[in-house]
C-alpha positions in Angstrom: 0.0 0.0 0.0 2.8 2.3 0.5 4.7 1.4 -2.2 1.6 1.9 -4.4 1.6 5.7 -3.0 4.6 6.1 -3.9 4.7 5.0 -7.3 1.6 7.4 -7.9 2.2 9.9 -6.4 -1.6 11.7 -6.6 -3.3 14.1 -3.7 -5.0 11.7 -2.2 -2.4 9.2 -1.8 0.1 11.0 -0.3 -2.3 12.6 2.0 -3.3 9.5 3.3 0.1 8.4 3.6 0.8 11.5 6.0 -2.3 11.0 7.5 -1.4 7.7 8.5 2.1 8.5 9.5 0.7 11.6 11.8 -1.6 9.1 13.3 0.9 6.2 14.3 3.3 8.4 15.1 0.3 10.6 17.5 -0.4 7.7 18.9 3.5 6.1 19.7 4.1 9.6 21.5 0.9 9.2 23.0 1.6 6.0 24.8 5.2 6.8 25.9 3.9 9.7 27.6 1.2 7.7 29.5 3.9 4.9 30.1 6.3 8.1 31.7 3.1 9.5 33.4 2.3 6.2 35.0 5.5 5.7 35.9 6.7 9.2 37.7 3.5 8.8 40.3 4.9 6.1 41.7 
């Protein structure tokens, strides 16, 4: 799938492809904050 956005590189495509980087990458951060919140109360 990402190699097929890359080949074509059309609008939609590569917005999706950020789209879906910003929203793994939102969601990594996400959980080594909580895992660094959880741990610092204790």
């Amino acid at each position: 799938m990402i190699e097929l956005a890359l080949l074509e590189p059309n609008t939609i495509g590569v917005l999706r492809l950020f789209a879906g980087f910003f929203i793994i990458l939102t969601s990594f951060t996400g959980a080594l904050l909580f895992t660094y919140w959880i741990s610092k109360d204790e």
